[in-house]
N, C-alpha and C positions, 0 to 999 in steps of 0.2 A: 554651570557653564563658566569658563574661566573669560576676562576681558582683556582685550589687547591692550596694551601700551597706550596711555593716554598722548596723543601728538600735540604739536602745535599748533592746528588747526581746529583742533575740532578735541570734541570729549572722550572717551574708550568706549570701543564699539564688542560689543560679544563677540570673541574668537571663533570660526567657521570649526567646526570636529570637522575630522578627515572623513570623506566620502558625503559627507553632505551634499557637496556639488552634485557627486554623481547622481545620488538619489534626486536631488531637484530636476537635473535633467532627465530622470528616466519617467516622472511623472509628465512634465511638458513634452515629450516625444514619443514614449509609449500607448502604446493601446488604453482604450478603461477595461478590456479583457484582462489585462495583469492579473494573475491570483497570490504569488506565493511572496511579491513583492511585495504587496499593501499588506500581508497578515507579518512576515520579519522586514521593517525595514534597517536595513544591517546592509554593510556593502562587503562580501568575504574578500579578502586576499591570498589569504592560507588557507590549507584543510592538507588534515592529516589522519589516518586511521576514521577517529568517531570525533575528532574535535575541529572546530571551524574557527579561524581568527577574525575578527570583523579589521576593517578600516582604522577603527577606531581604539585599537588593540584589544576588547576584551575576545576574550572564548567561550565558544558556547559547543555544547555537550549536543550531537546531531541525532534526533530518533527520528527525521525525516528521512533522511538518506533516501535525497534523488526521486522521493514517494518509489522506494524500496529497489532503485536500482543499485544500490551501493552495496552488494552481497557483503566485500571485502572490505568496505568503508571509502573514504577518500584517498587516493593517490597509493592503492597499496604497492609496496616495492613487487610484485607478482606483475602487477598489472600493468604498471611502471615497465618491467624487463621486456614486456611483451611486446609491450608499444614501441620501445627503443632497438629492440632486436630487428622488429620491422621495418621498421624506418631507416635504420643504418644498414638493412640486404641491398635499398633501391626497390625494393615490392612496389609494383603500380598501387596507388591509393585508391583507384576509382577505374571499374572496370566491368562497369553492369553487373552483367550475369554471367560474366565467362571464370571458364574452371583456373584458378588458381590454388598455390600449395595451402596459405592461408586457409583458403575456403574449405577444403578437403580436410583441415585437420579439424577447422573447429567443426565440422561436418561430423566427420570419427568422435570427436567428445564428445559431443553432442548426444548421437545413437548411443556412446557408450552407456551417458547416465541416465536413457528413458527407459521407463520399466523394458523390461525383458519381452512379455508379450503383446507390447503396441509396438517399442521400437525394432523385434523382425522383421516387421510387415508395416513398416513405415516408408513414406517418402515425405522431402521437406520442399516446401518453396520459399524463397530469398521474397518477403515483401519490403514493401519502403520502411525508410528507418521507424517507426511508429509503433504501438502495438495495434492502433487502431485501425492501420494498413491492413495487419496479417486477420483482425476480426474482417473485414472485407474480403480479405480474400477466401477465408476460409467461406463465408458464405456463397459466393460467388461458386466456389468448388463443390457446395453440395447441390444448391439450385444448378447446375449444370451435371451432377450425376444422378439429380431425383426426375428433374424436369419439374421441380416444382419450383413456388415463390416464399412461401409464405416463412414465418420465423415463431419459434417459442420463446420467451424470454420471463424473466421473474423480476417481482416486487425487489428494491434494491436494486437492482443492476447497472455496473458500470461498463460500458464494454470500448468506450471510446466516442472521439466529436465529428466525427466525419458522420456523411448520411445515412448509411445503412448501420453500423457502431451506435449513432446517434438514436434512430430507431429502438433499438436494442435494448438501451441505456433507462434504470426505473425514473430519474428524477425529471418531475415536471418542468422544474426550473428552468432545464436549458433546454429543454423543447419548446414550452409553452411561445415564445416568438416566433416560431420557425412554421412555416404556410405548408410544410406537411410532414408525416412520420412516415409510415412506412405500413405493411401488413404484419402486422406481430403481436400476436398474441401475448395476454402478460398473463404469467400464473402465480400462486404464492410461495413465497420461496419459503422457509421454516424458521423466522425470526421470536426465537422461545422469551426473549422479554416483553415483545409486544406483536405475540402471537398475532397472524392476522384472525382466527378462530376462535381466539379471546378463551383459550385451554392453557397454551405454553406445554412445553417440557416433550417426549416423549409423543403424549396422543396428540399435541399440535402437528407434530411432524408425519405423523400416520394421516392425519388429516388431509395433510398437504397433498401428501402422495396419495391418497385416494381421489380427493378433486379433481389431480390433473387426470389418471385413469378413466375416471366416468365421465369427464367433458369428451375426451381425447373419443371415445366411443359410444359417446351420447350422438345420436344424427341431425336432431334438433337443436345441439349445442354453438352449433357456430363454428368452429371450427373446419376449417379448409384443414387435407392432411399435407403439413407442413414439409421445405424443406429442409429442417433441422429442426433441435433444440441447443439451446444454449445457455450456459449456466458459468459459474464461479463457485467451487470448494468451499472457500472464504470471500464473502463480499468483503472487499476493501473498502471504496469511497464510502459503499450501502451501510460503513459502521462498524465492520468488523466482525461479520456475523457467520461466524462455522456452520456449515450442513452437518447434520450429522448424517453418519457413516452411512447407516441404515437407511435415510433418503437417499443418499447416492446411490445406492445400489438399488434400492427401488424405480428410479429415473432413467438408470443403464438399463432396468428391467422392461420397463413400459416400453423406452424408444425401439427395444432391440426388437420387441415382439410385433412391431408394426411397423419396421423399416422406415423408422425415423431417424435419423443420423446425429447423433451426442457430439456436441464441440465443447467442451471443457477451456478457460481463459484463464490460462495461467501467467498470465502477466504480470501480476504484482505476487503471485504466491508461489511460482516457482524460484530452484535454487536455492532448496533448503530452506525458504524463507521462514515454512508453517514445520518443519521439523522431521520434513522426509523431502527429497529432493523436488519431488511433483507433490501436489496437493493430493492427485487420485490416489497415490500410493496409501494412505493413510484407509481408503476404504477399498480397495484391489477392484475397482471399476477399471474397464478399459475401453474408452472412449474410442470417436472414430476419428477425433481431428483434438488438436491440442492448439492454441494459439498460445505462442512465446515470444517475450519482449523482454524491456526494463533488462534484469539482472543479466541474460544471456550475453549482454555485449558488453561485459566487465565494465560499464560506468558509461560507454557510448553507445549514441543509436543503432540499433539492430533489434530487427523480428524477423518473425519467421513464423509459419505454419505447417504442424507436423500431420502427415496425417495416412488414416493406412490406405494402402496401394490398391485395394478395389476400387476407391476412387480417384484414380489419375485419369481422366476422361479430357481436360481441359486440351486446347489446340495452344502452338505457340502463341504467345502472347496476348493468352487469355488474362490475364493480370499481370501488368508489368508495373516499371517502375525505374526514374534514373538510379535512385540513388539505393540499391539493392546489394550493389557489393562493396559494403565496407569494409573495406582489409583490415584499418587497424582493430576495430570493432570486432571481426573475427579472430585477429590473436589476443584479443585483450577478453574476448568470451570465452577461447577456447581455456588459458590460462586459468580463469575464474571459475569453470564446471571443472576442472579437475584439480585446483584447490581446492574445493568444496567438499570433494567425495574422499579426497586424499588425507584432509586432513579431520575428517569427520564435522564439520559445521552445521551438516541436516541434526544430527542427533546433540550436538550441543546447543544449538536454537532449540531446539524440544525441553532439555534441561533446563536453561537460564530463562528461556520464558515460562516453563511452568511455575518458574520459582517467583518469579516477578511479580505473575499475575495471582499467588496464592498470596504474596505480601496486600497488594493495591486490594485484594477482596476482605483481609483484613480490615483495610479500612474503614468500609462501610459501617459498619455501626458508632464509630467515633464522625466519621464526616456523612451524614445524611443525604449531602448534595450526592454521594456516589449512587445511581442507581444500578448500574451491571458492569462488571468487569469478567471479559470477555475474551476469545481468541486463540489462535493453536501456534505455537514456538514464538516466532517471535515477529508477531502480528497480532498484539495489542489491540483490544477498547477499550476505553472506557468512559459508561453515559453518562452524564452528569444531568441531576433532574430538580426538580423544586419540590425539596421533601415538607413542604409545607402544604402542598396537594392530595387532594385525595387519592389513592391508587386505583389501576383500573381491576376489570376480575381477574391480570393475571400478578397485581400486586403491582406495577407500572404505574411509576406518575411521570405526569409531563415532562417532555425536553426543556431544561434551561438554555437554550442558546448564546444570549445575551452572559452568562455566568460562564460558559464555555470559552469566548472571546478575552473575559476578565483570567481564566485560569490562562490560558496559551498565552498572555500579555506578562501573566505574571510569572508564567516558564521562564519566556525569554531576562528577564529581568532577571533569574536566578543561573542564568548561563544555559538554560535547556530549550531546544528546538523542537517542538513539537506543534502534528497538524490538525484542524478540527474534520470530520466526516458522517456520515449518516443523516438520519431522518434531523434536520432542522438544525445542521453542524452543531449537534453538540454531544460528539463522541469527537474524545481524546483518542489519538491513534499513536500507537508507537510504532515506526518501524525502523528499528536501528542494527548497525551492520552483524552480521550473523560471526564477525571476530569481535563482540563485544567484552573486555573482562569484567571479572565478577565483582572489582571496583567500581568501575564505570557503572556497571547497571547496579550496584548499589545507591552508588551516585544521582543515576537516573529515579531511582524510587526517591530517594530523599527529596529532592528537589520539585517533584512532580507532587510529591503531599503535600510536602507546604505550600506549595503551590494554589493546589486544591484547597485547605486549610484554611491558608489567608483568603483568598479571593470567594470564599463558602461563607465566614465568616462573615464580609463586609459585604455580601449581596444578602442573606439575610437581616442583618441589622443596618444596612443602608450607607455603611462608612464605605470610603474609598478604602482601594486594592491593595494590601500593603506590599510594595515591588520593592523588593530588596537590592540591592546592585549587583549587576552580573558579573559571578565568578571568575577565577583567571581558566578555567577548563576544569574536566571529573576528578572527580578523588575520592580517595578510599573514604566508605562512611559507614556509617553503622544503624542499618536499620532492622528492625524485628529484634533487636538487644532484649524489647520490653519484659518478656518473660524471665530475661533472667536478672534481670534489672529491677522490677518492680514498676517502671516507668508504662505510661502509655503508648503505643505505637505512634501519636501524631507529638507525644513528648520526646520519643526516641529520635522522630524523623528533625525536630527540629537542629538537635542535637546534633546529630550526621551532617545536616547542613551549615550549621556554625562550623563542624572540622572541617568541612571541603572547600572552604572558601580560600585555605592558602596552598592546597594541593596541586598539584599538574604545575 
C-alpha cells in the first residue's frame, strides 16, 4: 500500500486504492445475502471478451462468466451491434407480452437451434427475467395439464430461490430456515465420485435408475404419481456432475411409460455450453418441457420455457409477469444463438474442454489435493479433497472446503476468477466464454495449478497461501510441455505462469 504525502498537519496516512470506497459502501448498504461480492472483492470497470479490468487496474482472466451467461464473453462486438441496432430503430424497450419484430426473430433462432424433434411440436412462454421464473412456470404448466401437485427432483439439484424452484433445489443450506418446502420427492441423481450406492461408475448409475423405477411402482413406497420430474444433464451449483447418457435415457424411459412429464433445466448448460447446443442433445432424449435462461439473452435477463404443444392448456394469464418482454435481451439472444451455431462454438467447447480437463486430471497424482476432475465441454469441476484421509469404498475422501476458499483466493491473486460449488463448496468450477482461445485457456490451466499447488501445499504443511500478485490479463503459456521437456507438469505449470505475467 503506497502513503500519501506526509502534510502539515498530521503524519502520511495510506492512500485509499480506487474502488475501496465502493466496496466499503456496498458492505454498509447491501444485503448479508451478497454472494459473489464477499468471494471477488474487486470493483470491474472494464470487461472485454474473457478479461475483466478491476478499479484498481489489474486483469483478471473470467471462468465465471456471469455463472455461464457469457456464451460470447463480455461486451462481444455481436452483442454489442445488436443492442445498438435496437436502440437506434426506437424499438419500445418494455412491452409485456405483446408481439414485436424483436420477439419474432429471436423466437425464429430460437426454434431454429432446438433439437429438430422437440422444437416442431414446441411452444414457448416469455417468463420473468429469471431462470427460476421459467422453472415456475414450467411447473405450474404441467400441474395444470396432469391435475396433479406433486414434483420429482434429485440429490444435487439447483433449480433456482423462489418457492416452488426452492423446493426443487438439493441443498439443505438454503432451505433449512425457510418454514416450508414443498411436495417433492428427492431421488438420486448418479454422482460416480461419491456414488450415493457407495458402487461409482457404470453400476452406480444402473442403480440409480432402477431405485427410481421400483419406488415410482412400488404402492407402499410413498410416492404420490407426480406432476413432473425434473432434472439437469449436468448439475452445475450440485458440482459439476454429468448424467450419463444412458441415465437419461433411462429417465426419458420411466416418465414416458407412466405419463409423468420430463422438464429438463438447461439454464446454465445450454448454448453450447456442455458441447452441443442443449445438453439432451448429447444423449437424443426428448423432453416435454425445457426450461432456458442465462446464455439465451446474450449477457441480459431473459427465460423462457419451451415446451411441446400437448401441453398448452393453461388460460390467459395463467403465469405472467411485467418484465417478460425484453427487447434488448431478445436481439442481444437472438444474435448470440446464431453466433453460436454459425460459427461452431458447441463443438469447439467440446474440444477446448476436453483438452482442459485431460490436462487438470493429469494433475492428480503430483497434487493429491485433486480428487476428481470432471465435466462435459466447457463446464468444469474440479473437487478438491484432503488426501490425507482415508478413502470411502468408491476411493472418495473428504471435501476440503476450507482449501477450496485458499485455492479461489489464490486464483484471484494470480489474475484468474474462478467459483467454488457442490457438496461443501469445494468444487472448482470453470465456466468460461465458449470464444475462449487456445491461449487463454492455456492460461487458465497454468494459473488454476499453481494455484492448486501453492495453496495444497501450505494447507498440508500448515504455511500460509503463497498469492502471487495478480497478472496484467491471459497469455500464451505452456503447459503439458512436460513430456517433451522432461519437466514435471506442476514444473511446467509454473513455468507458463512466470511467462504470462507480462502478456495481454
Amino acid at each position: 500500500m503506497t502513503l500519501a504525502a506526509e502534510s502539515a498537519t498530521g503524519p502520511a496516512v495510506p492512500a485509499q486504492a480506487p474502488g475501496d470506497a465502493i466496496l466499503r459502501r456496498q458492505r454498509v448498504r447491501e444485503s448479508a445475502a451478497r454472494t459473489y461480492a464477499r468471494s471477488f472483492p474487486i470493483v470491474p470497470v472494464r470487461a472485454n471478451g474473457m478479461t475483466v479490468e478491476g478499479a484498481d487496474g489489474r486483469r483478471y482472466l473470467d471462468c465465471l462468466s456471469g455463472a455461464g451467461s457469457l456464451a460470447l464473453g463480455h461486451n462481444h462486438p455481436v452483442v454489442l451491434e445488436a443492442i445498438r441496432r435496437t436502440l437506434d430503430s426506437g424499438a419500445p424497450l418494455h412491452l409485456l407480452d405483446l408481439a414485436t419484430a424483436e420477439k419474432d426473430d429471436f423466437t425464429t433462432a430460437l426454434f431454429e437451434s432446438l433439437p429438430r424433434e422437440f422444437g416442431e411440436r414446441a411452444r414457448v412462454h416469455f417468463c420473468g427475467p429469471a431462470g427460476t421464473d421459467a422453472v415456475e412456470a414450467a411447473l405450474k404448466l404441467m400441474q395444470t395439464a396432469t391435475g396433479r401437485s406433486g414434483a420429482l427432483a434429485f440429490t444435487g439439484a439447483y433449480h433456482g430461490m423462489t418457492a416452488g424452484a426452492l423446493a426443487l433445489t438439493g441443498s439443505v443450506a438454503v432451505k433449512e430456515p425457510l418454514p416450508g418446502g414443498g411436495e417433492v420427492v428427492r431421488l438420486p441423481y448418479p454422482y460416480g465420485y461419491r456414488c450415493p450406492f457407495g458402487v461409482g461408475g457404470d453400476a452406480g448409475a444402473d442403480l440409480a435408475a432402477t431405485y427410481v423405477e421400483r419406488l415410482l411402482d412400488d404402492p407402499s413406497g410413498g410416492v404420490v404419481k407426480p406432476a413432473a420430474m425434473i432434472l439437469e444433464a449436468v448439475q452445475g451449483e450440485g458440482g459439476v456432475v454429468p448424467a450419463p447418457d444412458g441415465w437419461l435415457r433411462e429417465m426419458r424411459r420411466i416418465t414416458a411409460q407412466r405419463g409423468i412429464p420430463l422438464i429438463v433445466d438447461e439454464v446454465q448448460t445450454g448454448v453450447g455450453r456442455t458441447g452441443a447446443m442443449w445438453a439432451v442433445e448429447h444423449s437424443g432424449i426428448v423432453p416435454d418441457a425445457m426450461v432456458l435462461s442465462k446464455a439465451i439473452g446474450g449477457s441480459l435477463p431473459l427465460a423462457v420455457v419451451v415446451y411441446r404443444e400437448d401441453y398448452d392448456g393453461w388460460r390467459p394469464g395463467a403465469h405472467t409477469g411485467t418484465f417478460r418482454g425484453n427487447t434488448l435481451a431478445m436481439a442481444a439472444g437472438a444474435a448470440t444463438l446464431r453466433y453460436v451455431a454459425a460459427n461452431g462454438l458447441a463443438e469447439r467447447a467440446a474440444l477446448v474442454g476436453a483438452r482442459m480437463t485431460e490436462r487438470l486430471r493429469a494433475l492428480r497424482e503430483e497434487l493429491p489435493v485433486v480428487g476428481d476432475v470432471r465435466g462435459r465441454g466447457l463446464m468444469i469441476g474440479v473437487e478438491l479433497v484432503d488426501p490425507g484421509a482415508e478413502p470411502d469404498a468408491c476411493g472418495a475422501r473428504p471435501a476440503a472446503p476450507a482449501l477450496a476458499v485458499k485455492v479461489r483466493e489464490a486464483c484471484l491473486a494470480r489474475g484468474l476468477i474462478v467459483e467454488l460449488g457442490g457438496r461443501h463448496d469445494a468444487v472448482l468450477r470453470l465456466l468460461p466464454p465458449l470464444t475462449m482461445t487456445d491461449e487463454q485457456a492455456a492460461a487458465v490451466f497454468d494459473r488454476l495449478a499453481d494455484a492448486i499447488s501453492s495453496a495444497g501445499a501450505g494447507a498440508l504443511t500448515g504455511a500460509p497461501v503463497d498469492a502471487a500478485p495478480a497478472v496484467a490479463a491471459p497469455a500464451v503459456a505452456a503447459p503439458a510441455r512436460a513430456a517433451r521437456s522432461g519437466a514435471t507438469p506442476a514444473q511446467a505449470v509454473r513455468s507458463g505462469v512466470a511467462r504470462s505475467e507480462a502478456a495481454l
